[in-house]
KEKE-3310 file (N, C-alpha, C; in steps of 0.2 Angstrom, whole numbers, plus 5000, padded with zeros to 4 digits):
npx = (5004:5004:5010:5000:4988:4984:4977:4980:4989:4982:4987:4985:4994:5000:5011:5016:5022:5014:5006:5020:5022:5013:5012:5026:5021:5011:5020:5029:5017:5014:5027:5025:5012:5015:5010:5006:5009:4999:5001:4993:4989:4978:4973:4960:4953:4945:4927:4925:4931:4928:4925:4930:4928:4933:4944:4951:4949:4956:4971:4979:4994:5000:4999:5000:5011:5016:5011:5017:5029:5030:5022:5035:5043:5039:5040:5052:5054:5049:5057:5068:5062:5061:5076:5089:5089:5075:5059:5046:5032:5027:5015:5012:5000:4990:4977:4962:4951:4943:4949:4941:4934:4941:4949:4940:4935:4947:4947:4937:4945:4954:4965:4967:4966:4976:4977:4986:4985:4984:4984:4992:4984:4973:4970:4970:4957:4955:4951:4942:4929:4918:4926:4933:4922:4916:4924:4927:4914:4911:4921:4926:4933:4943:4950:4965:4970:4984:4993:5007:5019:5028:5036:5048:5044:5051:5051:5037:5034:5033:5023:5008:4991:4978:4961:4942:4926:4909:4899:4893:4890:4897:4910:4911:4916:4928:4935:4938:4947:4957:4964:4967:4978:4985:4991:4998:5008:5013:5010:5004:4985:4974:4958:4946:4933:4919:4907:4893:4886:4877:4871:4865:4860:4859:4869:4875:4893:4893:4885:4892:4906:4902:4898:4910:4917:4908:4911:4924:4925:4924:4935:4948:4950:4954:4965:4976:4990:4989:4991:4981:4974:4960:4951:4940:4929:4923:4916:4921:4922:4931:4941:4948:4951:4961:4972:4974:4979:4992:5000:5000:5002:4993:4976:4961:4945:4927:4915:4903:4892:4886:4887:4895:4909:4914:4904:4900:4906:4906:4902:4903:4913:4923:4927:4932:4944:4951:4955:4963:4970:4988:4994:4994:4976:4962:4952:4938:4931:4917:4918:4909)
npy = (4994:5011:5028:5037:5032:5028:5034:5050:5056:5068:5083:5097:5111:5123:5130:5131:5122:5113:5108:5104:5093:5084:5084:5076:5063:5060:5058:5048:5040:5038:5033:5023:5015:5019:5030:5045:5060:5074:5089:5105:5123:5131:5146:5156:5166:5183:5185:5196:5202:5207:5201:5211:5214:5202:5199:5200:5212:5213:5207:5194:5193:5190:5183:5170:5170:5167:5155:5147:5149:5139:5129:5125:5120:5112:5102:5100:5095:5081:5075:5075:5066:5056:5052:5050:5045:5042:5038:5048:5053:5069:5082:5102:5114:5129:5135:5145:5146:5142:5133:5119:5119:5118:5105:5096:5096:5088:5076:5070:5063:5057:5046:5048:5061:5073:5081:5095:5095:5106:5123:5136:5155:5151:5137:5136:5133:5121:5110:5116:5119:5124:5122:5109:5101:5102:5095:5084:5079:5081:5075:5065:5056:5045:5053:5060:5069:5075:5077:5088:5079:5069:5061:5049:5047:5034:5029:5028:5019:5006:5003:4997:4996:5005:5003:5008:5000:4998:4991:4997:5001:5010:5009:4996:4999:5005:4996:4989:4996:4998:4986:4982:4996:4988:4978:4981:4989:4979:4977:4975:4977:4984:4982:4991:4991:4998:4996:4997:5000:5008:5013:5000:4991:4976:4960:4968:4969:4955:4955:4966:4961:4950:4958:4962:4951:4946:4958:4956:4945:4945:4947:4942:4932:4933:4943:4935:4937:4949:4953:4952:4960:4962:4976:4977:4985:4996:5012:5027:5032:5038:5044:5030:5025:5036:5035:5020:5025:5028:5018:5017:5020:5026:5029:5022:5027:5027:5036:5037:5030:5021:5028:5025:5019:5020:5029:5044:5055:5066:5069:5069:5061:5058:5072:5074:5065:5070:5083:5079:5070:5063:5056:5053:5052:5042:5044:5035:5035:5033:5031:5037)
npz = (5000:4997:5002:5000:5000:5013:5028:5034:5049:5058:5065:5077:5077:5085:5090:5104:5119:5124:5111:5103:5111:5106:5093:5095:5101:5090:5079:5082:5083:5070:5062:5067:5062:5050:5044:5033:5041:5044:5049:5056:5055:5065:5059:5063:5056:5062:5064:5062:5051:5035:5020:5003:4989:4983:4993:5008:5024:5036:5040:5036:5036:5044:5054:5047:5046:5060:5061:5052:5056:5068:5060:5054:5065:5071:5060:5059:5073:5069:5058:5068:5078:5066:5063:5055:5039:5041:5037:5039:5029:5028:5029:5030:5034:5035:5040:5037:5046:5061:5074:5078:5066:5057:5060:5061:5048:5041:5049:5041:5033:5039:5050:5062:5074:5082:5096:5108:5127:5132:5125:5114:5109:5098:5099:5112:5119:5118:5127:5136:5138:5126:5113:5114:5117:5105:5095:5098:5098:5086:5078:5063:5067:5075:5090:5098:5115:5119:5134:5142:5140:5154:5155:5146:5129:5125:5136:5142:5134:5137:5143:5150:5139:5143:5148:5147:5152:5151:5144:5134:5119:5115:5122:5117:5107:5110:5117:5107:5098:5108:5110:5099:5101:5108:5105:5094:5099:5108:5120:5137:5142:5153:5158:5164:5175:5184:5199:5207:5223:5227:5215:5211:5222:5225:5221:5213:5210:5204:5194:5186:5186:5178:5167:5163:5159:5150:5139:5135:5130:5115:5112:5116:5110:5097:5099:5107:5111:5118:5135:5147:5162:5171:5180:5193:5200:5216:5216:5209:5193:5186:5195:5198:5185:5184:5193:5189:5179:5181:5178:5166:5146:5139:5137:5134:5128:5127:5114:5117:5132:5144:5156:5164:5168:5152:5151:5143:5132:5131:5143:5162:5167:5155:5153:5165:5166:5153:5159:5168:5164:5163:5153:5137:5130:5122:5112:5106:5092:5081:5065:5050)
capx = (5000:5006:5007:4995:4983:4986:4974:4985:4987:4981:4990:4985:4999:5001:5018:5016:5025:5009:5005:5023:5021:5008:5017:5031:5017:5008:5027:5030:5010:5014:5030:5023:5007:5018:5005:5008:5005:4997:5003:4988:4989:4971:4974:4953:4951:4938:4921:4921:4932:4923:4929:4928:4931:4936:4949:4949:4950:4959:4977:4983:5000:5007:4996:5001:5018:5017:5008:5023:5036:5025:5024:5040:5046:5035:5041:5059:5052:5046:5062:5071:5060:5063:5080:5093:5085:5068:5054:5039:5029:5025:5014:5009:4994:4986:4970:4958:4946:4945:4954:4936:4929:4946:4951:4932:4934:4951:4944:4934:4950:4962:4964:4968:4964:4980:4979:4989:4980:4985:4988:4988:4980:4966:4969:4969:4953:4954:4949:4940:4922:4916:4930:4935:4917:4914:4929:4927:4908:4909:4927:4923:4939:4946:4955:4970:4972:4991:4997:5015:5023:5031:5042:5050:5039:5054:5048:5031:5030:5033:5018:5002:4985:4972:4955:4937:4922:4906:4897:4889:4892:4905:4913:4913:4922:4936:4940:4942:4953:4964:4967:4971:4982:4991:4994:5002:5012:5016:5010:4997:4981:4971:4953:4943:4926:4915:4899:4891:4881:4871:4864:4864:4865:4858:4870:4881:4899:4892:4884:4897:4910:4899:4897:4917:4920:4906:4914:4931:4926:4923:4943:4952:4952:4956:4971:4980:4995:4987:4988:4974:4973:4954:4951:4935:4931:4916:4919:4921:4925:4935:4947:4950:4954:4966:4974:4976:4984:5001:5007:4999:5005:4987:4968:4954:4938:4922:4911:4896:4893:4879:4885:4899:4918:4917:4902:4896:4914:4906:4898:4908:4920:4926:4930:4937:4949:4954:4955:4968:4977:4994:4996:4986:4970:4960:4944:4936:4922:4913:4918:4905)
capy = (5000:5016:5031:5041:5026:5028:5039:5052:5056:5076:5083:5101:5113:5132:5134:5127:5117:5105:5105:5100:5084:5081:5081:5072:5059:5059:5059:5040:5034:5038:5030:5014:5014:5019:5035:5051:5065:5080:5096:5109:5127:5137:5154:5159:5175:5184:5186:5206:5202:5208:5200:5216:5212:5193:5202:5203:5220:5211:5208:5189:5189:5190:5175:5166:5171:5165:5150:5146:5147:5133:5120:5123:5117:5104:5099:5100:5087:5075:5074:5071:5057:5051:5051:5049:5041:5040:5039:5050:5059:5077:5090:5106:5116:5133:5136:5151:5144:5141:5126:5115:5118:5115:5098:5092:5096:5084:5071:5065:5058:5054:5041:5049:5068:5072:5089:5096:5097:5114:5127:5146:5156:5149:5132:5136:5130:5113:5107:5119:5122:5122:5120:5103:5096:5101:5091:5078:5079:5080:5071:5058:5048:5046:5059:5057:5073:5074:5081:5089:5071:5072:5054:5051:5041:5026:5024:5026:5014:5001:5001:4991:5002:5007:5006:5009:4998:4998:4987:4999:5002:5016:5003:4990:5002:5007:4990:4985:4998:4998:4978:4984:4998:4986:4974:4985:4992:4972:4977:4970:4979:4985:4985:4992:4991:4999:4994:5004:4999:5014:5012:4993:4987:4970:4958:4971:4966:4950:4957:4969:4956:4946:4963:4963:4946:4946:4963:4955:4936:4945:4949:4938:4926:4937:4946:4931:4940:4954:4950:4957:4963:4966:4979:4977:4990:5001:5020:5034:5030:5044:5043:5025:5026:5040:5031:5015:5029:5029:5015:5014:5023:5026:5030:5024:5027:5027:5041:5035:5027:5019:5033:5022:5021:5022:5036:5050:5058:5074:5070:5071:5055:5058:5077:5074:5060:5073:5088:5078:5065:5066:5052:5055:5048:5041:5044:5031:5035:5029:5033:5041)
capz = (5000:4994:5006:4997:4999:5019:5028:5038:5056:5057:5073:5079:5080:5089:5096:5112:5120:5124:5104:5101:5115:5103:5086:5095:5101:5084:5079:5083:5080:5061:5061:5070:5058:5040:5040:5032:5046:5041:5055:5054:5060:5063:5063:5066:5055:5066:5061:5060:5045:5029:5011:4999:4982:4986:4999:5016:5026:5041:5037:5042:5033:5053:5058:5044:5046:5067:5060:5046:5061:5071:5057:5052:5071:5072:5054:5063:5080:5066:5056:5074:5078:5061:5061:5048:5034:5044:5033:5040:5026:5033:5025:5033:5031:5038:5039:5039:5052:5068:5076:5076:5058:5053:5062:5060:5042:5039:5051:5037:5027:5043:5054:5069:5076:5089:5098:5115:5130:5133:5121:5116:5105:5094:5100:5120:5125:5116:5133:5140:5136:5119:5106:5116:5116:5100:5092:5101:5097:5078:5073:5060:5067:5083:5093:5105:5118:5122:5138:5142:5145:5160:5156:5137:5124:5126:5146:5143:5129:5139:5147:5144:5138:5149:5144:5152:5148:5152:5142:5128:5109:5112:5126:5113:5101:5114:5116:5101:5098:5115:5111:5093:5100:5112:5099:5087:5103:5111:5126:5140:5143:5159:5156:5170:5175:5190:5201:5213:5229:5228:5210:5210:5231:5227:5214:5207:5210:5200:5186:5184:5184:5171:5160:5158:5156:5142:5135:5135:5128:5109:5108:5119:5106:5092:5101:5111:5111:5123:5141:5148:5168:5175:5187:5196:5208:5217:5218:5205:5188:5186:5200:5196:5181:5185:5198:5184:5173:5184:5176:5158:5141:5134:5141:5128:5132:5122:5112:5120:5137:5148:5162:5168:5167:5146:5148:5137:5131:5134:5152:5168:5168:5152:5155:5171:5166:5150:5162:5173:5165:5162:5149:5131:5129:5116:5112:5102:5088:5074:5057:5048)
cpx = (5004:5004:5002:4990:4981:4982:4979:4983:4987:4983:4987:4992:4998:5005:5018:5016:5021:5007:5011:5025:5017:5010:5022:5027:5014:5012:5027:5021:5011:5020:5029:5016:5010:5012:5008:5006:5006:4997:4998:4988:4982:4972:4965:4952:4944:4934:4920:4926:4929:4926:4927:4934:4935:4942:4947:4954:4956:4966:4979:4988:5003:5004:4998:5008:5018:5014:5015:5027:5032:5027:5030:5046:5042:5038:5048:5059:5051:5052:5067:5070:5060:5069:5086:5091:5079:5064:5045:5037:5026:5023:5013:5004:4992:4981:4967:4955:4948:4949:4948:4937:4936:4948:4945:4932:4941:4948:4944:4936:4955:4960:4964:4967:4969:4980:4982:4983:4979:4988:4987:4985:4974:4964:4969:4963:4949:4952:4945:4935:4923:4920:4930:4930:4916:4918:4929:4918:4907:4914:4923:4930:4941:4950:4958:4971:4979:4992:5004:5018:5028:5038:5042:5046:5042:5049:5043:5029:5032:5027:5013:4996:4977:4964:4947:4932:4914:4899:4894:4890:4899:4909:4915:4918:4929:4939:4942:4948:4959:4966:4971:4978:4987:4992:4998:5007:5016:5016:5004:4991:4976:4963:4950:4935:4924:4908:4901:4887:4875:4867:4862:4865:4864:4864:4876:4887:4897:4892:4888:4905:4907:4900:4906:4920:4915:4907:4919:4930:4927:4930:4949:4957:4957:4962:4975:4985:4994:4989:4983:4974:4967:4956:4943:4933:4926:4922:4918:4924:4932:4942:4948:4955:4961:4972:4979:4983:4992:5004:5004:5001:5000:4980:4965:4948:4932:4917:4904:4896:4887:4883:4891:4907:4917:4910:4904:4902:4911:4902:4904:4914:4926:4931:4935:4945:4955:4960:4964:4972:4985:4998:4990:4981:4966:4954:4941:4928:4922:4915:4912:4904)
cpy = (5006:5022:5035:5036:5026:5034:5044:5053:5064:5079:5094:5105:5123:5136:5133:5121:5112:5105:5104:5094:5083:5080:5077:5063:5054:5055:5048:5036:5032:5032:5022:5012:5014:5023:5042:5055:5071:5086:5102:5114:5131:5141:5159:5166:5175:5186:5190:5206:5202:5208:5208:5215:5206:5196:5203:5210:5219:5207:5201:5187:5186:5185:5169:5167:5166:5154:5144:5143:5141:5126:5119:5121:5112:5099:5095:5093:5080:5073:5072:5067:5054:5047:5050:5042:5038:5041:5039:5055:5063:5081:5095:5111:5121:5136:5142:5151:5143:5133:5119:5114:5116:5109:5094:5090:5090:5078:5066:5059:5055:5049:5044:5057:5068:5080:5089:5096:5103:5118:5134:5147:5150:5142:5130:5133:5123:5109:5109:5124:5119:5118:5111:5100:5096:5097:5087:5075:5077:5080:5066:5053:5050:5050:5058:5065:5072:5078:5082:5083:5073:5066:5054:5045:5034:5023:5021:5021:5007:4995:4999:4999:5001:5007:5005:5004:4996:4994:4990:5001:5005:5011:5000:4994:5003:5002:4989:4988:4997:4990:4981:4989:4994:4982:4978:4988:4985:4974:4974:4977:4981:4989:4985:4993:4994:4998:5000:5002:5004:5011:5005:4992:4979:4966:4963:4972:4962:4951:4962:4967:4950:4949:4962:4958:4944:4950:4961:4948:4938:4944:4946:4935:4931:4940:4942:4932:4946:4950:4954:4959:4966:4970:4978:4981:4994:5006:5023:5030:5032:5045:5035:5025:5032:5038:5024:5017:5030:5024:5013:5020:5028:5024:5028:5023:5029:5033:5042:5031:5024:5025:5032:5024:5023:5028:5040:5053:5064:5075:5071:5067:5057:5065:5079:5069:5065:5078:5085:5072:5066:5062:5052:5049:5049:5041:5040:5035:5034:5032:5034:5039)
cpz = (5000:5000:5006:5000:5007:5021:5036:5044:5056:5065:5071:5081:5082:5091:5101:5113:5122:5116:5102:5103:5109:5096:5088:5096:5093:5079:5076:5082:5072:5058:5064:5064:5049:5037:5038:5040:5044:5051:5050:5060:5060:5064:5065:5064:5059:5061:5059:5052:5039:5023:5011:4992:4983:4991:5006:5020:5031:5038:5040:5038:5042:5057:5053:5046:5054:5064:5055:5052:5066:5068:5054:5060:5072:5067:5056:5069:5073:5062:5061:5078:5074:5063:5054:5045:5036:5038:5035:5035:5030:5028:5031:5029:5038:5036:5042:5044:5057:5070:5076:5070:5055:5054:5060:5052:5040:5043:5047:5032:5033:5046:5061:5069:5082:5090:5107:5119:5133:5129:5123:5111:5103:5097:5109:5122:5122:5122:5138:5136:5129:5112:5108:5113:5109:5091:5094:5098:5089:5074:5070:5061:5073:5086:5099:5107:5121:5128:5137:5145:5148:5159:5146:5134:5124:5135:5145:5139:5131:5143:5145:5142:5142:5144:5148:5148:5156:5149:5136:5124:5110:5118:5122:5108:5104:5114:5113:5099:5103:5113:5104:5096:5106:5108:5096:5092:5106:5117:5129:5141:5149:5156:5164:5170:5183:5192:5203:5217:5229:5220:5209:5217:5230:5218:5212:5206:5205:5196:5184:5180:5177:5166:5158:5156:5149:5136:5133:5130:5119:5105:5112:5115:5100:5095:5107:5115:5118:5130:5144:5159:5170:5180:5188:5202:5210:5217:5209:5199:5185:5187:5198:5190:5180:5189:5194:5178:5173:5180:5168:5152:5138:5138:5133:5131:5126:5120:5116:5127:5140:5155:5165:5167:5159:5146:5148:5137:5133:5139:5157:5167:5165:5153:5160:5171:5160:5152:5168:5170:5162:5158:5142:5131:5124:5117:5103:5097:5083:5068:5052:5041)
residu = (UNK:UNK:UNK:UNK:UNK:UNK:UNK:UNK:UNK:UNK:UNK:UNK:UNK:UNK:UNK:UNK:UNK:UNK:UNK:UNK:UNK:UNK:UNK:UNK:UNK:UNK:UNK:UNK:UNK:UNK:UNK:UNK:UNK:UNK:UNK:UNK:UNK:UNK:UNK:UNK:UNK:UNK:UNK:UNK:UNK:UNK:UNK:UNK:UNK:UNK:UNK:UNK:UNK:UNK:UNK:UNK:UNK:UNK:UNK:UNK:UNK:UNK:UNK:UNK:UNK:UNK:UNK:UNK:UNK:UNK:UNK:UNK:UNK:UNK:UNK:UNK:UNK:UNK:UNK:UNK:UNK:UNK:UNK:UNK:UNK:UNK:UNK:UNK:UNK:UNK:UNK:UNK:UNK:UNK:UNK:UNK:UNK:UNK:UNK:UNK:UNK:UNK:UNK:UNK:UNK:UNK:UNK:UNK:UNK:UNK:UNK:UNK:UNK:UNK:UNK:UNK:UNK:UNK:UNK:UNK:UNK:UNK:UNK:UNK:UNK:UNK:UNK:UNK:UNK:UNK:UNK:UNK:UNK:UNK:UNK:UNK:UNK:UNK:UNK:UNK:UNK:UNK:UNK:UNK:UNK:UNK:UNK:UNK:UNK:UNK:UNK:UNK:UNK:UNK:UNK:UNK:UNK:UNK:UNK:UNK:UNK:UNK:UNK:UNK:UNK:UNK:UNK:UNK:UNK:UNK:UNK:UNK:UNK:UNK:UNK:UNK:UNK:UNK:UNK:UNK:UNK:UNK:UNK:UNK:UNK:UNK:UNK:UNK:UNK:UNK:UNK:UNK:UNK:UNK:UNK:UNK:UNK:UNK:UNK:UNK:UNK:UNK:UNK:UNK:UNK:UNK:UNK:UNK:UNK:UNK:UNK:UNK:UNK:UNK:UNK:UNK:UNK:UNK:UNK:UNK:UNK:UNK:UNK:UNK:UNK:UNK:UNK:UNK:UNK:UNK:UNK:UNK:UNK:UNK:UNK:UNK:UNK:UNK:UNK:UNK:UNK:UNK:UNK:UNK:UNK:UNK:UNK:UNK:UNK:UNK:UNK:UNK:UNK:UNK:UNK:UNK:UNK:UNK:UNK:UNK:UNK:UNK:UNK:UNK:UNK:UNK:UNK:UNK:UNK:UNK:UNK:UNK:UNK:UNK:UNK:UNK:UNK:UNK:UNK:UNK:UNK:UNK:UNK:UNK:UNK:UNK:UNK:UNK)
# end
């Protein structure tokens, strides 16, 4: 397969040193996948800006220009995870729009969507309120939010991948991935599940324990090679899985949820586990 034929990894980039963890991240997914990766700057001309004569009034040579010095530092990390005679195809691309409509817009042809978890300008409140949900909300491919890693991609890659389940649709999509991304890494897995005495008092350690060995039984077989590590556990889903996250590489968690460990990406769990973890997380969704 040709790389053209290969749908790339689209990383968000701003000049910040949380959107350069996140090209160096995206960095090594491309080179383990044999994807192009596409580096995308949004500079968000504002709205008071009025074409005149197919022209605009508002002047963005010097956001393009800031945007320029960006993907050509990013372009720079991606040639120094290559290496000498590394071969990661890299284009760059700035865009007029905002940091959403732009990344939503590539979505539709990439395999992955990687953005920092903290940036500046345009791409600042990728996590915080609207832009977050709403790229998270209406990616057509899955999106990995990277934090400023604290330990260097060899430590962390040693570790197995963490992933939430809950027993419903966007559950079952996480897994499949998290087994997929521990395979493809040759690592073991840590799927985690929670009851609750409050919402379930009678039975529900049991049925809880039933749901994740019925959730787990479709890809055991299929990925052999995985070891896999139950967690079982009352309490907060949130805080568990954060807790879990000290020793794994990778969060995946589901678009969709029953409320539980892999609910509603854009309900509490999900947001709480975005807002604090310190290792990137994947958010699993449907292709469209």
């Amino acid at each position: 397969m040709t790389m053209r034929a290969v749908r790339p990894i689209v990383v968000g980039v701003d000049g910040s040193a949380a959107s350069f963890a996140a090209v160096r991240w995206a960095a090594v997914e491309a080179a383990r996948r044999h994807a192009p990766l596409h580096l995308v700057h949004a500079i968000g001309i504002p709205a008071d800006a009025v074409p005149v004569l197919g022209r605009l009034l508002f002047d963005t040579s010097g956001l393009r220009k800031v945007g320029d010095i960006a993907l050509d530092a990013g372009r720079s990390l991606v040639q120094e995870i290559a290496g000498p005679g590394g071969a990661i195809g890299v284009e760059t691309f700035v865009e007029s729009s905002s940091p959403v409509p732009a990344l939503v817009g590539r979505s539709a042809d990439a395999r992955l969507v990687v953005v920092g978890a903290r940036g500046l300008g345009a791409f600042e409140r990728v996590l915080l309120g609207s832009v977050g949900i709403g790229l998270i909300r209406h990616a057509r491919c899955p999106v990995a939010v990277v934090p400023g890693l604290e330990e260097s991609l060899p430590r962390l890659s040693q570790r197995p991948v963490l992933v939430g389940v809950d027993g419903s649709r966007g559950s079952d999509l996480a897994l499949r991935m998290a087994f997929d991304e521990a395979s493809t890494r040759q690592v073991g897995l840590i799927a985690v599940t929670i009851w609750s005495r409050r919402d379930a008092p009678a039975g529900a350690q049991e049925r809880t324990s039933a749901l994740l060995e019925e959730s787990l039984a479709g890809f055991t077989g299929k990925y052999p090679e995985v070891e896999v590590h139950r967690v079982l556990a009352e309490g907060s889903p949130a805080r568990r899985l954060l807790q879990e996250s000290g020793n794994a590489q990778l969060i995946v968690l589901g678009s969709r949820g029953r409320g539980g460990v892999a609910g509603a990406t854009l309900g509490s769990v999900s947001q709480a586990v975005l807002q604090e973890s310190r290792i990137p997380v994947l958010i699993a969704t449907r292709r469209q």
